[in-house]
N, C-alpha and C positions, 0 to 999 in steps of 0.2 A: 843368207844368214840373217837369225830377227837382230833388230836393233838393239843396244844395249838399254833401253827406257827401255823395251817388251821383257828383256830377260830379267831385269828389276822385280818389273808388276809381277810377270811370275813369281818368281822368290819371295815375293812380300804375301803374294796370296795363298800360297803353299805356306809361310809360316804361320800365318792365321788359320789353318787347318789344323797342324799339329808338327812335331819336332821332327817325324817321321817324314810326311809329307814334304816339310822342307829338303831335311838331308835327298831326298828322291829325286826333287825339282833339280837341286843341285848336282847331284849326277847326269840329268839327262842334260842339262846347259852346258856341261864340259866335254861333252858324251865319253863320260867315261866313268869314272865310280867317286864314292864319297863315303865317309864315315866319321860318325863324331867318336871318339873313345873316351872312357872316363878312367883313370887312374885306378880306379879298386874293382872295376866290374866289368871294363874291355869293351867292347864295343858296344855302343847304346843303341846306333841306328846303325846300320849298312845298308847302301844301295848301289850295286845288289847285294845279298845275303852273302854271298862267295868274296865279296872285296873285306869280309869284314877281318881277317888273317894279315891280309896284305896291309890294311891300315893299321894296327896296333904295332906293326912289326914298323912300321914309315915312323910313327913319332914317338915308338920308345928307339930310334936311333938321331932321330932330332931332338928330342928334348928328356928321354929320361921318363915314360909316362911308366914303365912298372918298378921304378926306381921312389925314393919320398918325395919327390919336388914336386912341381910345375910342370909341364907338358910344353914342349917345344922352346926356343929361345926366348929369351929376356924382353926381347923386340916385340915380341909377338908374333910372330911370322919366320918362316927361315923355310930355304927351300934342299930336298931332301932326291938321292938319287933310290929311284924305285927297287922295289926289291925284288928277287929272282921269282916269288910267286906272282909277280903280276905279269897278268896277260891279256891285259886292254888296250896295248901301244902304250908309246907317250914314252918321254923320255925325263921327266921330272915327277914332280911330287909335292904339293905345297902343305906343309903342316903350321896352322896357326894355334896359339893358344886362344880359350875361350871360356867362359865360365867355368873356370876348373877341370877344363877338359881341354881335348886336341881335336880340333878340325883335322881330316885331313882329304886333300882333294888330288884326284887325279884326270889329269886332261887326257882326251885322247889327242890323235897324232895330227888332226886336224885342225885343232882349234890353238889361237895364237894364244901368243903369251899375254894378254892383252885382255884377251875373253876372260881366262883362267885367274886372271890375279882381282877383277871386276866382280866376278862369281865367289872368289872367294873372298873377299870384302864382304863384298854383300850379305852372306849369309853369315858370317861371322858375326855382324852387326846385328842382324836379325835374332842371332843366338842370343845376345846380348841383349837385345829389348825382351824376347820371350823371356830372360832370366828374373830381368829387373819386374816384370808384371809378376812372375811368379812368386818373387820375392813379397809381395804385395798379400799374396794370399797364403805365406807359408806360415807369416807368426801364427794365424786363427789357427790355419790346420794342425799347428803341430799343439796346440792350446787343447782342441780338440781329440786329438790323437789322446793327448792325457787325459781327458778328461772319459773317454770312452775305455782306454785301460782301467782306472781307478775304479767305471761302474761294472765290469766284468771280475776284476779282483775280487767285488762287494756283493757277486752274485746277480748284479741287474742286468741279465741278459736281455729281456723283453724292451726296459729302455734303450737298450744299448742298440737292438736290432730299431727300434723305430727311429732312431738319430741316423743310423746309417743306410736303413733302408732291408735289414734282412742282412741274417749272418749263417754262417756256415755252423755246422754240430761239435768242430772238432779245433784244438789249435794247438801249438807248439811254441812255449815260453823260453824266451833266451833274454840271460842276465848277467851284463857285462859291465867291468868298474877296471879300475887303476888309469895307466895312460900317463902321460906327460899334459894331455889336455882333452879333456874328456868332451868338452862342449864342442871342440873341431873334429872328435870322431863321430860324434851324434849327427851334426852336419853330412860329414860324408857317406853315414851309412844311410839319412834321409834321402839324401843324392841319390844314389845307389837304388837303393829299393824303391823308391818312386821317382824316376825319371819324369818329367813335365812332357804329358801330352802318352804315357806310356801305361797310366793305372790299368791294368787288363788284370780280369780275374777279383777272386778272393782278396781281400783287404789285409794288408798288413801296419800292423800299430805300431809304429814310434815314439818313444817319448824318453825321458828322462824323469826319472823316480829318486827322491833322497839324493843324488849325485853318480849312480846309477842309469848304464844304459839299460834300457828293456825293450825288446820286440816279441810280440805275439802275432806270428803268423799264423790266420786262420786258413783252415782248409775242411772238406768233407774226414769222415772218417777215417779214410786210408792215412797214410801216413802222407806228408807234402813230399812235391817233386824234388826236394834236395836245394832249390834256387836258394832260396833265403839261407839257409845250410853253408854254400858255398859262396855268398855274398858276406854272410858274417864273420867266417872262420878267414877271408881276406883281408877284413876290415879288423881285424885282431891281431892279425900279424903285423899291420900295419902301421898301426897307432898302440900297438906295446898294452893292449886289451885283456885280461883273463877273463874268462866267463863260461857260464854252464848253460846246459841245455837239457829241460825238461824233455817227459816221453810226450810224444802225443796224446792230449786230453779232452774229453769232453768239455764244453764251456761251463757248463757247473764244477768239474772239478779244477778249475784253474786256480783258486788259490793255495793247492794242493803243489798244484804243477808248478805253481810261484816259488814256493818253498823248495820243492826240488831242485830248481835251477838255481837255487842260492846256494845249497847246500851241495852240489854238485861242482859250482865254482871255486866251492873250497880246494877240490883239488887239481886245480888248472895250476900249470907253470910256465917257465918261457917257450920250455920246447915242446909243450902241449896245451896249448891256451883256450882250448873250446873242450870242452869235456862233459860227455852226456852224464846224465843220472842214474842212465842205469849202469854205468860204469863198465859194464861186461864188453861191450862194442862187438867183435865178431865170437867173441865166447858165450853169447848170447844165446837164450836154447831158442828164440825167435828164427836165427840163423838157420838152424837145419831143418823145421818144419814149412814142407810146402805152404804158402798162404793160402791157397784154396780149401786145404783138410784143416788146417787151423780155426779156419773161420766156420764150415760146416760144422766139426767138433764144438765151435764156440757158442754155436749157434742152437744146436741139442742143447747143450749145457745150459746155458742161459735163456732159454726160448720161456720156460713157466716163469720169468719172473716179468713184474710191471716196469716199467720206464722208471716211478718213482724207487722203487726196492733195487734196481741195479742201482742208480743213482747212490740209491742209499748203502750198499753194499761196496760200491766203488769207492764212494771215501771214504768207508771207514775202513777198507785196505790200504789207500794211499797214506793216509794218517794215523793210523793205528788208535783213536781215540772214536769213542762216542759220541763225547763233547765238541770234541775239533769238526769231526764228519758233519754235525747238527749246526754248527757256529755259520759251517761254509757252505749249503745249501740251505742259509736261512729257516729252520725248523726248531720248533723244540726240541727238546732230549728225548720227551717220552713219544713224540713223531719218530725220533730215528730211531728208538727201540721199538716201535712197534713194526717199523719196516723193515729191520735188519731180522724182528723174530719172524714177520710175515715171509723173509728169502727164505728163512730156515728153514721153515716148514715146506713149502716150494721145492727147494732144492736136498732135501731129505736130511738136514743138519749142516750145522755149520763148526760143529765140535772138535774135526781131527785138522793138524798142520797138513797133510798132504789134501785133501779136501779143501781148504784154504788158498794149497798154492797151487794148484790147479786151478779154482776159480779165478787167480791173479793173472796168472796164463790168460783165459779164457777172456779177462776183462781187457787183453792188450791186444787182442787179437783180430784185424783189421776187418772192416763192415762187409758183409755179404756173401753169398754161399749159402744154398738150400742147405736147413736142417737134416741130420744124418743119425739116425739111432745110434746107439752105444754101441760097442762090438759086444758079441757071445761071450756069456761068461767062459774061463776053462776053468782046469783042475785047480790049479795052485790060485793062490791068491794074487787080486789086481794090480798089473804093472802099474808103478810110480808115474810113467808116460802111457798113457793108453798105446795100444798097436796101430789104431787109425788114425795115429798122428805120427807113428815113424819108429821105425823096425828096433828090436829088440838089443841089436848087435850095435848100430849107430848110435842109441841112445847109451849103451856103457861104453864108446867110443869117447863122446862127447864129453860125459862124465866123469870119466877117469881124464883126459884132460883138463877139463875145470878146476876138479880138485887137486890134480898131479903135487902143486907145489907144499902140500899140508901134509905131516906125518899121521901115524895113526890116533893119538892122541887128543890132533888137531881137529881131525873128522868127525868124529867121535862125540867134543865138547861140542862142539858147531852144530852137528848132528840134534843133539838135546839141547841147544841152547832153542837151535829155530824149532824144536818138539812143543817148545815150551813160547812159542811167539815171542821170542826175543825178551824172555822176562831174566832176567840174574840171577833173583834169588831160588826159586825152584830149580833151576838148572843146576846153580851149585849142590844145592842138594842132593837130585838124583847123582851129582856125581862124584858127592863126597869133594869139593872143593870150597874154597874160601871165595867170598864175591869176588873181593880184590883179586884174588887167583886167577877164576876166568874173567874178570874183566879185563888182565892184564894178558891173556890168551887171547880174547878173543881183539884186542889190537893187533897182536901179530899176526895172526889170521888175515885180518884186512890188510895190513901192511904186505903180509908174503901174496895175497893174491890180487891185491890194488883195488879195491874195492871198498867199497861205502857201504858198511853193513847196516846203515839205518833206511837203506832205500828198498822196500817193497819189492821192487820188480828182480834187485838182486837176492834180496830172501828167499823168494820164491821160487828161482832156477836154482839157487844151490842147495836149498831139501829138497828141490825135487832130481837134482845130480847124485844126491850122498843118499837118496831111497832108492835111487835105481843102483846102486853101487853096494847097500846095506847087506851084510851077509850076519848069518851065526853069531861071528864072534866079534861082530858090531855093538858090543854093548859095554858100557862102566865097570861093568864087573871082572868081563875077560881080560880086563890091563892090568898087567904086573904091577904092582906099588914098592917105592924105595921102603914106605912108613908113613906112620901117621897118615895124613890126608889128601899124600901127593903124590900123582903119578908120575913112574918111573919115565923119562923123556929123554931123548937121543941127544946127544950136545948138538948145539946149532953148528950148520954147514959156515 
């Protein structure tokens, strides 16, 4: 057996490698498994990957780790009887507490108690220096963290990539406030998302804004794997969090996506505290098209325009303004008019709302997939969803779902309000109503179907629901009227 000064050096030169390296080193000196666990995100290291079940189950029964507290006893230390999934011997279980986390260590059948309580010292202390050094470089980085959100917000992507080294095309905005103490959620979510010795991959930004949490996980085009996703919406339940979460966006349009997630947090609650933007969640017509025809489709569609005219067409769907789309990629007015008239032409008009929100489809539509012609025209006139994105019968499946909860009256206003790009006054016109009228409509709209009707990506799916649904007697005129200027409407349920 090596000596206990040999099992040291080891542990000391494994924690100079990295967090991983240690927690490994530490399994094999006990010969049996180890894992540090963190309170909001489970196991951080496991050696091996299979003990990592077994350890989270060992010190949320010692100390409470998926409970609000501390991890393991008061002491620091307490020893714990193993749980039915372990199957490495050994008859105990040592779970110590450690930088806001649980060691937890398991001997095999061989090694005395003596080895096992040495090793587990040890590395705990080790935990404990790697923190304290960590500590050392985490004010600059979190200094920096802000400082590289605030130049992406302002559009400085090219500084932002030379400070970092090179950035991904694509990211995903989450913005989170309230709490009992906001500055110890920011802590733990910096924990969490960046483990020391753990940065793999795409960068993610932390910082704190106004008194606001904000993270921008970047990643390529596609949408991210879900990790940040499911590290935030724990750390929300956690620390008593609301907040929203923009769609996936290009880096130019992130102060688009900024906006969204603020505006999306508006309708977070207790029992729903992370709330996308685009509000639809599995009612999403994203949902039922395969992503392969999506993105071939997206790909026809958008193939004659240039990087700056998408660009430029992109915000000015996310923003609905000229001025706002020109403000947030840095151009004049009359750049962004000449590039949104240059799509138009490109893309054969930009004049009708289904044509619009097709292209809003088109522009959420995840990266890659050979271009794919249009389908053949037929007789009648073009479905609302093209056919080579998904069958005729699904799409008024889908449809009539979305809309289910609105009368006909409701469809109808909704119908011409987004005919009319979300403008009021035209709307009421075509339909013989008072602004205040539909605008007191179109709140219960939102209200009956929980959605955020100033958000783009929901406009889009629900003209393009109420066109695929659109028949004959779809129009202002075929509604019965009580008088004067107001339709006749079913008492509410």
């Amino acid at each position: 057996m090596d000596s206990d000064g040999l099992v040291a050096r080891r542990l000391i030169e494994a924690a100079a490698r990295s967090g991983a390296s240690l927690i490994a080193e530490t399994a094999a000196a006990v010969s049996g498994w180890a894992v540090l666990v963190d309170p909001t995100t489970g196991a951080v290291y496991s050696s091996p990957d299979r003990a990592a079940a077994a350890g989270i189950s060992a010190a949320a029964e010692a100390g409470g780790v998926a409970g609000a507290g501390g991890v393991a006893g008061a002491g620091g230390g307490a020893r714990a009887r193993a749980r039915s999934g372990d199957t490495d011997g050994g008859t105990d279980t040592t779970v110590r507490q450690v930088v806001g986390a649980a060691l937890v260590v398991h001997a095999g059948p061989d090694v005395s108690a003596h080895r096992a309580d040495l090793v587990t010292r040890t590395t705990a202390g080790l935990l404990e220096v790697r923190a304290r050094r960590a500590e050392e470089l985490t004010s600059a980085e979190m200094r920096l963290h802000a400082v590289l959100t605030r130049l992406l917000l302002h559009g400085e992507t090219g500084l932002a990539a030379e400070i970092i080294g090179g950035l991904t095309s694509h990211a995903t905005v989450y913005r989170l406030s309230g709490g009992v103490d906001p500055q110890a959620a920011y802590q733990a979510v910096w924990r969490a998302l960046l483990p020391t010795g753990a940065r793999q991959g795409a960068p993610t930004l932390i910082t704190l804004l106004d008194g606001e949490l904000v993270v921008v996980a970047l990643h390529d085009a596609a949408r991210d794997d879900g990790r940040v996703l499911r590290l935030i919406a724990r750390s929300a339940e956690r620390y008593g969090l609301l907040g929203g979460v923009a769609d996936p966006a290009p880096l130019a349009m992130l102060a688009a996506a900024f906006a969204e997630a603020g505006q999306a947090r508006a309708g977070a609650a207790a029992g729903h505290r992370l709330v996308p933007a685009a509000g639809l969640g599995d009612r999403a017509l994203l949902r039922i098209i395969p992503p392969d025809r999506l993105s071939a489709w997206a790909s026809s569609l958008l193939g004659p325009l240039t990087p700056p005219q998408r660009q430029a067409l992109e915000g000015w769907l996310r923003t609905g303004s000229i001025g706002a789309m020109a403000q947030m990629l840095g151009i004049s007015r009359g750049t962004a008019r000449s590039r949104l008239r240059r799509a138009a032409e490109r893309l054969g008009g930009l004049e009708t709302p289904l044509a619009l929100a097709q292209l809003a489809l088109a522009l959420r539509a995840p990266a890659g997939g050979p271009a794919e012609p249009a389908g053949s025209a037929g007789t009648g006139p073009p479905a609302a969803l093209p056919t080579e994105l998904v069958d005729a019968a699904l799409a008024r499946r889908w449809a009539t779902a979305l809309t289910e909860p609105l009368d006909t009256a409701q469809r109808i206003a909704l119908r011409v309000w987004l005919g009319h790009l979300g403008s009021v006054a035209p709307a009421a016109g075509e339909l013989g109503l008072h602004r205040t009228t539909l605008r007191r409509w179109l709140e219960e709209i939102g209200r009956l179907l929980d959605v955020d009707l100033s958000s783009a990506a929901v406009r889009a799916d629900l003209y393009l629901a109420l066109e695929t649904l659109a028949g004959a007697d779809d129009s202002p005129g075929a509604l019965p009227r009580r008088g004067g200027r107001t339709y006749q409407r079913s008492a509410a349920p």
